[in-house]
N, C-alpha and C positions, 0 to 999 in steps of 0.2 A: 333418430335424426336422419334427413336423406345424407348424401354424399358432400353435398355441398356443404350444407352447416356442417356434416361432421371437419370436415379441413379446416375450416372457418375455425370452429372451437380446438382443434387440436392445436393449431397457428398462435392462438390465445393463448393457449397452457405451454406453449415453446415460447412465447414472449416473456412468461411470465416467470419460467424457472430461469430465462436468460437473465433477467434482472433480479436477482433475488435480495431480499433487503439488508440493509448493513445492522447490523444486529452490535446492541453496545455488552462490552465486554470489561473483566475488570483489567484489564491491561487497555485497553483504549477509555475507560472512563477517570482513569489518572491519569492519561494522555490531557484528555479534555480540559481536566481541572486546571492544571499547571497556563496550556497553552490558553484557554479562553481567558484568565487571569490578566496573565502578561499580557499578552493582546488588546487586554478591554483598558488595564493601567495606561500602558504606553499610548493609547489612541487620545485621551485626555491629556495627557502632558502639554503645556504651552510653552513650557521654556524650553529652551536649546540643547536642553541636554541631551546627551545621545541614550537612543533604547536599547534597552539591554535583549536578547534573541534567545531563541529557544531552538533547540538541536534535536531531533527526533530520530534515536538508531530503533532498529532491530534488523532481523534477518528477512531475507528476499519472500516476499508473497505474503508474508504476514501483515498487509493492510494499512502501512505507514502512509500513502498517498492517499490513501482511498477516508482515511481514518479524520488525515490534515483537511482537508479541501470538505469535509462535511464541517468541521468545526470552523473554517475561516467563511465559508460560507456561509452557515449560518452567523458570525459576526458579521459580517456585509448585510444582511435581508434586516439583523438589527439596527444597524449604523445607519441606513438609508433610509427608515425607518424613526429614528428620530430624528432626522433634518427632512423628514416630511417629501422625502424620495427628489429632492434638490440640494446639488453639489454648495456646499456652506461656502467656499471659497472659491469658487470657479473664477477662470480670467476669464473675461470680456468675450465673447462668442465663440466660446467652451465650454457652456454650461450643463451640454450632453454626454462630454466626454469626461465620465468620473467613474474611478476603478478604485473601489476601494482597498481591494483585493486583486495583487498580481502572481498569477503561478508562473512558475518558467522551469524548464529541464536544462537540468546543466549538459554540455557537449562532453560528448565524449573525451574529444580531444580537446579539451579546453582551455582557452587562450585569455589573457584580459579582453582583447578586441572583442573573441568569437562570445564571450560573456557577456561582453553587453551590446553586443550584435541579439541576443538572443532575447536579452531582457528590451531592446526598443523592436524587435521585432512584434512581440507581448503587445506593446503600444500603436504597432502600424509608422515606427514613427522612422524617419528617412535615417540611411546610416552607410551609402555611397560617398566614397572620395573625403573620408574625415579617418582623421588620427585618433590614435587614443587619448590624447586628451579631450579632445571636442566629444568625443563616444561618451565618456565618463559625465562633460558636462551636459549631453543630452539626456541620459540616464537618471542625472537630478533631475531636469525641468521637466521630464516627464514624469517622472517621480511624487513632484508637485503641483502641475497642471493636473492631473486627473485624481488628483487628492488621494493618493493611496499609502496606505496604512500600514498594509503587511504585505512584501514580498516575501514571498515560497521560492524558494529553488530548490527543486529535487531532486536527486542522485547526486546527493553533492559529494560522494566519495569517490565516483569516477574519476578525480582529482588524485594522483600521485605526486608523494609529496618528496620522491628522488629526482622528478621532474625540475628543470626551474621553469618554464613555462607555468605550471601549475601552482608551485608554491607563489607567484607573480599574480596569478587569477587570485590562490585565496586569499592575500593581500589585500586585494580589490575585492575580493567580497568583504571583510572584515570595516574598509573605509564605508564601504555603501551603509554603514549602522549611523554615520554621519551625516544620513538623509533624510533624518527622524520618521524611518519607516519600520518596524519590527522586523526583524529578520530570521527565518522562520528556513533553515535547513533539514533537509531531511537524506539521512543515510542510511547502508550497512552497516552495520557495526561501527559506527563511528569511532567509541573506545579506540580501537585495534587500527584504526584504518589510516595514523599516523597524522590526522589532522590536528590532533592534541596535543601530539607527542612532547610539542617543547614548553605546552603552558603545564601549570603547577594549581595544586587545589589551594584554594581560599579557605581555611576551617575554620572563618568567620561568616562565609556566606554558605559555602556549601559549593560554590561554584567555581567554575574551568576558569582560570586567570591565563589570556592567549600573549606573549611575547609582541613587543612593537610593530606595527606594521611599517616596514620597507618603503614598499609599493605606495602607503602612503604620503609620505616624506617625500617623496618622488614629485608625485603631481600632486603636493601643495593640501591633501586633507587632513583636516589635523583626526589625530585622533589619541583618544586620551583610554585612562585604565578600561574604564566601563566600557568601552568601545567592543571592547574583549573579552565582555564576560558575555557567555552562554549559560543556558541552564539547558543541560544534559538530560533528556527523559528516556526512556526504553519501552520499546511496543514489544513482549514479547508474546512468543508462543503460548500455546495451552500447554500445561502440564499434566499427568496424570498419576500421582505417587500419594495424595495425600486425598483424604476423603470430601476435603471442602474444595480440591482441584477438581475431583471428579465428577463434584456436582455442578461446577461450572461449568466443564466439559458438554455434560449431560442436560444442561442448561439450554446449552449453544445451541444443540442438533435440536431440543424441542421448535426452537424458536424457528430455525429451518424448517423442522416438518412442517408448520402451521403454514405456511407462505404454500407446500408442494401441493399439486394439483395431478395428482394421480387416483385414476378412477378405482382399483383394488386395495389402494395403502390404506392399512389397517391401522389406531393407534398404537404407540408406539413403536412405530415402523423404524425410526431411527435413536430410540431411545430405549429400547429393550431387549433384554436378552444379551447375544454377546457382542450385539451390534456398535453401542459406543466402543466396545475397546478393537473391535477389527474398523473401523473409519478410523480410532487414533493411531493405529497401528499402519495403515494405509498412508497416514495425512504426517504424522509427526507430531500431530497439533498445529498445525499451520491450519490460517483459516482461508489464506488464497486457494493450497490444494484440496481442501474441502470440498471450498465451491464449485472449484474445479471439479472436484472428481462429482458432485453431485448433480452438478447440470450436466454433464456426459450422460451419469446414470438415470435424469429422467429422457435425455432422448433416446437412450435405446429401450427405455421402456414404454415410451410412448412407440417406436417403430417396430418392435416384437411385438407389442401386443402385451408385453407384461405388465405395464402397469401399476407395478411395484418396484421398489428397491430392495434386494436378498444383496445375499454376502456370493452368491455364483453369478449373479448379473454383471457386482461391481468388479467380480476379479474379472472379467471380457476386458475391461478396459483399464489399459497402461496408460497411467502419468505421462504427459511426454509432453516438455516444456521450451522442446527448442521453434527457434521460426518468431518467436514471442517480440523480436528489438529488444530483449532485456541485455545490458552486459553480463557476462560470466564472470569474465575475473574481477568485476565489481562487487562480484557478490550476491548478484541481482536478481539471479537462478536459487532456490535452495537444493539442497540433495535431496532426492524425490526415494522414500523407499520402495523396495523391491516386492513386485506384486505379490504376497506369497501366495506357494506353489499348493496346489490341492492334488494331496494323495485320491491316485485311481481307487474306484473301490474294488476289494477283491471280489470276485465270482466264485459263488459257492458251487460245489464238484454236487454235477447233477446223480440223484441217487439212480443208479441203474438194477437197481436187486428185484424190479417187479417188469424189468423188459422183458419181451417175447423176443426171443433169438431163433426163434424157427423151430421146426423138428429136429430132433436130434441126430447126429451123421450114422448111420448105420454102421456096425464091426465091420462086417463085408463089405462095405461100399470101397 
């Protein structure tokens, strides 16, 4: 290749390790099951009753956003799809504006206002010089003009529930299930993170039974038991203890290699030898710091010249997760293990029994 293609093609293969493909897993394909379920039930409902919501924990990097938004996306490209890519119930010269599907990030600091300040910002939709109650009422009518089905709010544990601000917000998240739209949370550890804390299991359904909501008693939403059930699911990590964890492991990294575009990688460049257990040992089983550390590892092999992934290439390069906009004390960061250290190699003591040391000193000299 002259100069030029070669940039050209190298440009390619850094595009192509930066997107590398979401690879399904048995902890995100029981994601799937649960939440496309719910999702596709509730989207048919015609009567009034409120929909029941789905709750997505695990730990920071492990692929809960990344996991949610392929699957409600792909219900959106179906649901559009059978109404023949035209909104079924559009108002009168809104018939372009249909969202089936709304994601939104919860604030950090999160307030009722700033919450649905965030969800009509989603929408484009005006949200100067109104109260929260007008917020709330604009957060339905947008809600139902653009005919959408499942709102997402993400990081919804950033929410402190010693806060009253916050316990106030989740309130009002809990009323928004009375806008016959699925509600589709996603956290840390949610278990743990005290958003549960005061509901009780149902060991009829299996499901979180959540305490009256407050907030909406307040401004006038009713909301009844169902309002308050969640179905709890967990995305976790890979494991590595059992030999049908290890094949899944060793699954994962195949399905990686096949995507990588490296000119010397040999098969089983990341599935052989003692390669899967120093990546799990590296990563934790996390699949965000996988990625991570793999796309690192093919650009310095693309910029050495190596061209391969070795276990001396990936120790050059440390984890390092801050700068990201994730919160910490949400949880939002995992704990990144420590690069292990590679013992120097000793230097064998050169034999010196066949040197020439010269003539020998003379008695007299």
């Amino acid at each position: 290749m002259s100069a030029r293609e070669r940039s050209a093609y190298d440009l390619h293969r850094m595009a192509t390790h930066a997107n590398l493909p979401l690879l399904d897993t048995p902890m995100s394909q029981s994601v799937d099951r649960l939440l496309s379920a719910r999702i596709g039930t509730n989207s048919f409902k015609a009567k009034p009753s409120t929909r029941a919501g789905v709750m997505i924990s695990g730990g920071g990097y492990q692929g809960k956003t990344e996991t949610t938004c392929e699957i409600v996306a792909a219900f959106e490209d179906s649901w559009r799809a059978l109404h023949h890519q035209i909104h079924p119930d559009a108002t009168p010269g809104t018939r372009a504006l249909w969202a089936p599907v709304a994601y939104v990030q919860t604030p950090v600091t999160a307030k009722p206002k700033s919450t649905c300040k965030a969800i009509l910002n989603f929408y484009g939709a005006p949200t100067k010089s109104m109260d929260l109650p007008d917020l709330i009422r604009q957060v339905a009518a947008s809600l139902t003009d653009h005919g959408t089905k499942v709102l997402v709010l993400d990081d919804i544990t950033r929410l402190r529930m010693h806060r009253a601000d916050d316990q106030d917000t989740l309130d009002l998240i809990r009323a928004f299930m009375s806008m016959h739209v699925t509600l589709v949370l996603i956290g840390v550890d949610i278990a743990a993170s005290g958003l549960l804390r005061e509901g009780r299991l149902d060991p009829a359904s299996g499901q979180s039974v959540l305490p009256p909501s407050r907030h909406a008693a307040v401004h006038g939403l009713e909301a009844t038991q169902t309002e308050r059930r969640f179905d709890l699911v967990e995305l976790d990590r890979f494991r590595y203890d059992t030999d049908s964890q290890i094949t899944a492991w060793t699954t994962h990294l195949a399905g990686l290699e096949s995507a990588l575009r490296l000119l010397k990688a040999q098969p089983g460049m990341l599935t052989q030898g003692r390669m899967p257990e120093y990546l799990f040992t590296r990563t934790n089983g996390v699949v965000g710091l996988l990625e991570r550390l793999i796309e690192d590892g093919c650009t310095e092999a693309l910029n050495s010249g190596a061209e391969c992934l070795t276990e001396t290439l990936l120790d050059s390069l440390p984890l390092t997760l801050s700068g990201t906009g994730r919160d910490a004390q949400a949880g939002e960061i995992p704990a990144v293990p420590a690069t292990p250290a590679r013992r120097p190699r000793a230097r064998r003591r050169r034999n010196s029994a066949f040197d020439d040391h010269g003539p020998a000193a003379s008695d007299t000299a």
